[in-house]
KEROLO-840379 format. One line per 10 residues: number of its first residue (from 0); their letters; for each residue x, y, z of C-alpha. Coordinates in nm, 2 decimals, always signed. Example, Ala and Ser with C-alpha at 12.3 -4.5 7.8 and 13.67 -1.06 7.14 Angstrom:
0 = as = +1.23/-0.45/+0.78 | +1.37/-0.11/+0.71
***
This chain:
0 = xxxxxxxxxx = +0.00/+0.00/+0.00 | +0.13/+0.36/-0.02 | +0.27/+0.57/+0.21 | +0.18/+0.89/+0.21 | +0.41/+1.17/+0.42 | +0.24/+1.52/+0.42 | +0.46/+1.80/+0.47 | +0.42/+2.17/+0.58 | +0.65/+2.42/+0.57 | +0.52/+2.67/+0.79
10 = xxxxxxxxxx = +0.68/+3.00/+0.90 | +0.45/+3.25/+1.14 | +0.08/+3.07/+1.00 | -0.08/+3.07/+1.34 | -0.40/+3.26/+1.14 | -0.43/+2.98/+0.93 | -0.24/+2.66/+1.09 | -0.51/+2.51/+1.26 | -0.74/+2.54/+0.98 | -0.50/+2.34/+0.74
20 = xxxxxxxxxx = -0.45/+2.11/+1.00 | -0.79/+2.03/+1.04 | -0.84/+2.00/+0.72 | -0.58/+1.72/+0.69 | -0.69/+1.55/+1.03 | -1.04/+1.55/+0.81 | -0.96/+1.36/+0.47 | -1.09/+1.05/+0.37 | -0.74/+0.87/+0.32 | -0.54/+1.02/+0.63
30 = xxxxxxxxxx = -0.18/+1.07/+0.53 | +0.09/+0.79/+0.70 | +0.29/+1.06/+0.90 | +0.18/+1.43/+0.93 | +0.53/+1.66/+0.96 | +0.49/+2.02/+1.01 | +0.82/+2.19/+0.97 | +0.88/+2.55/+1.16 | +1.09/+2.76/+1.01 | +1.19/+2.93/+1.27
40 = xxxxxxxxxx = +0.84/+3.08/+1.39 | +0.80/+3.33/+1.69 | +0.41/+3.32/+1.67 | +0.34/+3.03/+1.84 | +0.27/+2.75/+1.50 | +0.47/+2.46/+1.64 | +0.22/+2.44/+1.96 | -0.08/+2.44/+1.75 | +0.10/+2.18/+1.54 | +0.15/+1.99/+1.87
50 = xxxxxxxxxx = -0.17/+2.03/+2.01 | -0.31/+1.82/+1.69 | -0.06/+1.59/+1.70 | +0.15/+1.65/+1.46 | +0.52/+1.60/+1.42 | +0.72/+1.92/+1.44 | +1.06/+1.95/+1.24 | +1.20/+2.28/+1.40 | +1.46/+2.46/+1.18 | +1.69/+2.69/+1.39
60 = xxxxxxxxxx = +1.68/+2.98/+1.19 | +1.45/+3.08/+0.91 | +1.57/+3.01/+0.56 | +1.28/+2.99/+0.34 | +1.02/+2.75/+0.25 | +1.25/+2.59/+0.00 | +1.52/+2.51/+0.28 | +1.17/+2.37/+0.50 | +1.08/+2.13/+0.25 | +1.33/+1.99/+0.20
70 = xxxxxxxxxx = +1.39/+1.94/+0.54 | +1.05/+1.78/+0.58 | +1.17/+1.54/+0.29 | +1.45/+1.46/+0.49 | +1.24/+1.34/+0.79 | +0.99/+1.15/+0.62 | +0.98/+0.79/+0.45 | +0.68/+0.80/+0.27 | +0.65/+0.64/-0.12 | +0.44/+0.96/-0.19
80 = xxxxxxxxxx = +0.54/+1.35/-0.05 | +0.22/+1.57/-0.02 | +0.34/+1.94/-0.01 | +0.08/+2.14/+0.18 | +0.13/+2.54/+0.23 | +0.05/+2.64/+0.60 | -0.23/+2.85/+0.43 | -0.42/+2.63/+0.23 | -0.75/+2.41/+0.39 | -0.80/+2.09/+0.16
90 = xxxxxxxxxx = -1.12/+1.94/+0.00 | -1.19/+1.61/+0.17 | -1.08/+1.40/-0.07 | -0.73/+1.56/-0.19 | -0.54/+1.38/-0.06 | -0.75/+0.98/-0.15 | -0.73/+1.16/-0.53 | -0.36/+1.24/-0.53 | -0.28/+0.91/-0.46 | -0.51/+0.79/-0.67
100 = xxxxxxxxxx = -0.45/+0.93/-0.96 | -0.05/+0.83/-0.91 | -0.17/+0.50/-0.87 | -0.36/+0.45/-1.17 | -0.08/+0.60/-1.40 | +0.24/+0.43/-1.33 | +0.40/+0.71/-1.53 | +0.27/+0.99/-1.40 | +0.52/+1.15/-1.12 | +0.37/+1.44/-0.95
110 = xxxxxxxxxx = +0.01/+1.55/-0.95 | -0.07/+1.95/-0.80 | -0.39/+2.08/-0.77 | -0.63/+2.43/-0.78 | -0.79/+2.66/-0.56 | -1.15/+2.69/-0.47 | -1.30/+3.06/-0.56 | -1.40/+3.12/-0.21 | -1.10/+3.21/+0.03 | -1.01/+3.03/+0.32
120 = xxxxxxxxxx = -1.04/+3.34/+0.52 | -1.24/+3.63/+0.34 | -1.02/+3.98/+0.41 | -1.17/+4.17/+0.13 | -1.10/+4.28/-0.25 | -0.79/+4.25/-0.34 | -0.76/+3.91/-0.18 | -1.05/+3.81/-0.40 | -0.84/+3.92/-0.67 | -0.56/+3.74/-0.57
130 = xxxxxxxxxx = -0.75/+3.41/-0.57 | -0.97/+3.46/-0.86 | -0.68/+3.55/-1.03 | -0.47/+3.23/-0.95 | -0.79/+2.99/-0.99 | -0.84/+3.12/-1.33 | -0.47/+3.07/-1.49 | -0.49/+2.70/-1.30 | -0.84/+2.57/-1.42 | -0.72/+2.70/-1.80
140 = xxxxxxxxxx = -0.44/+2.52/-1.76 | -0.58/+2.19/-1.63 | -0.43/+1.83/-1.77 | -0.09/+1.75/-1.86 | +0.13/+2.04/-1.79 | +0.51/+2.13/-1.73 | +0.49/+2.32/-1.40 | +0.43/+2.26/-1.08 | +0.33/+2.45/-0.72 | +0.39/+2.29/-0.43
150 = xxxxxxxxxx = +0.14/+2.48/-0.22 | -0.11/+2.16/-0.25 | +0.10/+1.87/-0.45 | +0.16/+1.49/-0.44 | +0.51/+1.41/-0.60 | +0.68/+1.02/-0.58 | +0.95/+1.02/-0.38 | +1.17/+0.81/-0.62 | +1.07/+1.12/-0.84 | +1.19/+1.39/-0.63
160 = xxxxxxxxxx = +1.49/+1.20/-0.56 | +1.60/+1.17/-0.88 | +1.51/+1.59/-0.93 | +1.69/+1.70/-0.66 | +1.60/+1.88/-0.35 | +1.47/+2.22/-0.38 | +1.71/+2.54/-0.49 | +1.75/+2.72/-0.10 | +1.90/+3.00/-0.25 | +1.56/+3.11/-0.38
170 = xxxxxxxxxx = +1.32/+3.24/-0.18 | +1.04/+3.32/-0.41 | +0.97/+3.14/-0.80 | +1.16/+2.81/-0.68 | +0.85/+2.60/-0.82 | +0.96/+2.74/-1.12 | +1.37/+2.63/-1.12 | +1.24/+2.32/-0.96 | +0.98/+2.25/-1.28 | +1.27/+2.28/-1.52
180 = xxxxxxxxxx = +1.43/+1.99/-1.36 | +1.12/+1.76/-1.25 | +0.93/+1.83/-1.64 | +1.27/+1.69/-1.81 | +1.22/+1.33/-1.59 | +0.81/+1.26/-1.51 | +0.45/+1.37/-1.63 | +0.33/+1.66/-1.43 | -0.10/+1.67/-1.40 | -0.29/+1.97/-1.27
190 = xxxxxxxxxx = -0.62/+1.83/-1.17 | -0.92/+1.98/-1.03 | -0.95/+1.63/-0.80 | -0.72/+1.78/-0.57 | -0.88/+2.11/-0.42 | -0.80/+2.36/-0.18 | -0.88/+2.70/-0.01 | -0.65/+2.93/+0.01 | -0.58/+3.25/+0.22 | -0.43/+3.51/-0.01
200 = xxxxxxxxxx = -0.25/+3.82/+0.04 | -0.48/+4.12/+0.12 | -0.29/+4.42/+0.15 | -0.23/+4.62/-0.23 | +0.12/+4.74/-0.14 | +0.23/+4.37/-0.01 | +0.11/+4.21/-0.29 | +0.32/+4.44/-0.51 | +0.61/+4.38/-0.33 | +0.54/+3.99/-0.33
210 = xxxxxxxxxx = +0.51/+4.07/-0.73 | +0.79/+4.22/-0.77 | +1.05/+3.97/-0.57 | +0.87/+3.72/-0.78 | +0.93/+3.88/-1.11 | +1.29/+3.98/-1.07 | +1.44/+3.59/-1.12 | +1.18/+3.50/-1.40 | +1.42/+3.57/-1.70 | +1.68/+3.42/-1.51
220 = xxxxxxxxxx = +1.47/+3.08/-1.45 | +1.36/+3.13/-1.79 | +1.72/+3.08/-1.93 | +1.78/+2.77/-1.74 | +1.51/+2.60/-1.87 | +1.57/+2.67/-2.20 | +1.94/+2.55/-2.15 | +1.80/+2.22/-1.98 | +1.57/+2.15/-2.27 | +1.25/+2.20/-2.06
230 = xxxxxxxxxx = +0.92/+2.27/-2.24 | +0.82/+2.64/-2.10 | +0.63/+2.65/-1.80 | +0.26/+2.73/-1.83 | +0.17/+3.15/-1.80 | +0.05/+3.28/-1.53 | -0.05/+3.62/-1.74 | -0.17/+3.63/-2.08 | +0.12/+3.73/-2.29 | -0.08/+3.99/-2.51
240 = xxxxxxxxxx = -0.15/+4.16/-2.19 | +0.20/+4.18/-2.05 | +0.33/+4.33/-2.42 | -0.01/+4.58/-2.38 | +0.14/+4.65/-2.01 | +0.52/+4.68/-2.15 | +0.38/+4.87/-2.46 | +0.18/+5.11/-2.27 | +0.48/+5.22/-2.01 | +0.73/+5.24/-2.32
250 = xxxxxxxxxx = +0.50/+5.49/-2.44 | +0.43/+5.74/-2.15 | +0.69/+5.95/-2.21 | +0.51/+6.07/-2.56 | +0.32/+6.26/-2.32 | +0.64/+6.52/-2.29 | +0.62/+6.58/-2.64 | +0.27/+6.67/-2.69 | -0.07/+6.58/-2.44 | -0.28/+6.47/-2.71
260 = xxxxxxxxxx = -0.02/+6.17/-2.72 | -0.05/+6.04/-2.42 | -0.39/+5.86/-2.62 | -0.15/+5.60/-2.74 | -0.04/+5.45/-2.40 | -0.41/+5.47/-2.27 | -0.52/+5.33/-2.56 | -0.28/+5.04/-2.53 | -0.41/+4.99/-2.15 | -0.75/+5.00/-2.30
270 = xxxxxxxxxx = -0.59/+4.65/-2.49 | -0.44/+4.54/-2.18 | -0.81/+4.53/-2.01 | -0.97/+4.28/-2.30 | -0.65/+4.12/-2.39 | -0.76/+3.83/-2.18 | -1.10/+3.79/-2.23 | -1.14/+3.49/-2.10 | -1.05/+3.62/-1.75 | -1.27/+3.91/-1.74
280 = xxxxxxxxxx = -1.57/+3.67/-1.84 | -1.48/+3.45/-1.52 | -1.43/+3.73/-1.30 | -1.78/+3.86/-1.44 | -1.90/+3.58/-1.37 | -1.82/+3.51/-0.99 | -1.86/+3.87/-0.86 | -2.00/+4.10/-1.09 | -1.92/+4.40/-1.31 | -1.79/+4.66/-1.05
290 = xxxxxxxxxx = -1.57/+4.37/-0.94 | -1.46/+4.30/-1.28 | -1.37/+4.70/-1.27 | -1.17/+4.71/-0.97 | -1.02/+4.35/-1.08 | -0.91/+4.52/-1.40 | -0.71/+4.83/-1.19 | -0.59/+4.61/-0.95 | -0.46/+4.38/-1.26 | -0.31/+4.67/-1.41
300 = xxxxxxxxxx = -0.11/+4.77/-1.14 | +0.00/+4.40/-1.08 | +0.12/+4.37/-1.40 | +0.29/+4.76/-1.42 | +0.53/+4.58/-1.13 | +0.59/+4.24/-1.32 | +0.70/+4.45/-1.64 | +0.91/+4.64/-1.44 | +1.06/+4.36/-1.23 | +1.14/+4.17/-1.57
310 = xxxxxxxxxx = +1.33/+4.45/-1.73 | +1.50/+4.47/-1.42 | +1.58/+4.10/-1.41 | +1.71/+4.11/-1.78 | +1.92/+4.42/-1.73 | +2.12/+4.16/-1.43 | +2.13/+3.93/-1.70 | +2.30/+4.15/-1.90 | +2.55/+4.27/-1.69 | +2.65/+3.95/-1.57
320 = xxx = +2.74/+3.82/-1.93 | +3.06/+3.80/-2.04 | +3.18/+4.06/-2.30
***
């Protein structure tokens, strides 16, 4: 039969611990061994792990949820690893179809899953952007893909043994390095069978920030995986909106030369809004056309910081490259 170890890497989650916890106590196919690792936490999240009876892996200093799973890894035998973010509740039944669907496909390696639309704890707009944002790019993704995110994810041991452990030097985008690695060696499957709510990040300038660290190594990542042979990882953001975005800012500066050209940059942001289509009739959809319209300026702003954070990241690139 197989053993399941479910890891997670936890770091200050005391808002959310005991939900996720619950939530795992609660499936239909209980994992084997349940391993919280605390990354060093001064909020109290190893005693709530305790109080459930959970293994706690204690790191002595905090280095990243990269360094803390692979640490939980390191203390666990099972045949399957089920990654779990401190801030993520799970459907009943994630875990029973994880393991299932590894089972039924010998060749399959790693299965991750999606969000539900509702958060795990509701703290307003822009965490509902946040989440409708990331259930949208998931579900239109769903199948065989070439990415993975380990905030809810089965992988085979054997699997991730062969990959290699996790990159500790990065703190943010290491699903991505990792995927350029693990999509050369197994099948990857995103599957709505594996569900999860999430608690998002609810503060604008935060998420900007969290944005930006994220955007910073993408060319970098990008790079590697090309040079590893690695089909490209699956977008995030539709690429006609990111050029609209790039377009747009390239094009401010008209604006010096005469006002009436500053129509060309809001005319490409005017593209940027129904450059995606699809994700503006989702949003629609679940909350309604003044959400849509805040969705859109939030969107906007999200992606003003990823253009900006690639050019950044390319210009590093650049200046690390021989002459």
């Amino acid at each position: 039969m197989t053993r399941v170890s479910l890891i997670v890497p936890c770091y200050n989650a005391s808002r959310t611990l005991r939900l996720c916890l619950e939530s795992v106590l609660s499936q239909t196919r209980l994992p084997d061994e349940i391993v919280v690792v605390d990354d060093a936490s001064d909020d109290g999240s190893p005693a709530i792990a305790e109080e459930l009876g959970c293994r706690v892996v204690r790191l002595p200093a905090n280095r990243g949820v990269s360094a803390a799973r692979n640490a939980g890894v390191e203390s666990t035998t099972g045949d399957v690893i089920f990654f779990l973010d401190s801030d993520v509740a799970l459907g009943p039944d994630a875990v029973a179809n994880a393991v299932r669907l590894l089972e039924d496909d010998p060749g399959l390696g790693c299965v991750h899953g999606v969000y539900d639309t509702e958060p795990l704890i509701d703290d307003g707009p822009v965490e509902r952007y946040r989440l409708l944002h990331q259930v949208h790019w998931r579900r239109r993704h769903l199948g065989e893909v070439n990415s993975v995110v380990f905030a809810l994810a089965a992988i085979r041991r054997a699997v991730w043994l062969e990959a290699g452990r996790l990159d500790e030097g990065l703190r943010d985008s290491e699903d991505v390095e990792y995927s350029s690695r693990l999509a050369v060696r197994t099948r990857i499957l995103l599957s709505d069978a594996v569900m999860g709510r999430h608690d998002e990040g609810h503060r604008f300038l935060p998420v900007l920030a969290e944005q930006w660290r994220r955007a910073l190594p993408l060319i970098p990542l990008a790079l590697a995986t090309a040079r590893r042979g690695a089909a490209k990882p699956e977008n995030a953001n539709s690429r006609a909106g990111i050029l609209a975005c790039a377009l747009a800012l390239a094009c401010l500066p008209l604006a010096l030369l005469h006002p009436a050209l500053l129509l060309v940059p809001v005319a490409l942001v005017g593209w940027f809004v129904v450059a995606d289509p699809e994700l503006l009739r989702f949003v629609h959809r679940q909350r309604g056309a003044a959400f849509t319209a805040f969705f859109m300026a939030v969107h906007l702003a999200v992606h003003v910081v990823l253009v900006t954070g690639l050019a950044v990241g390319s210009l590093r690139v650049l200046r690390r490259a021989p002459a």
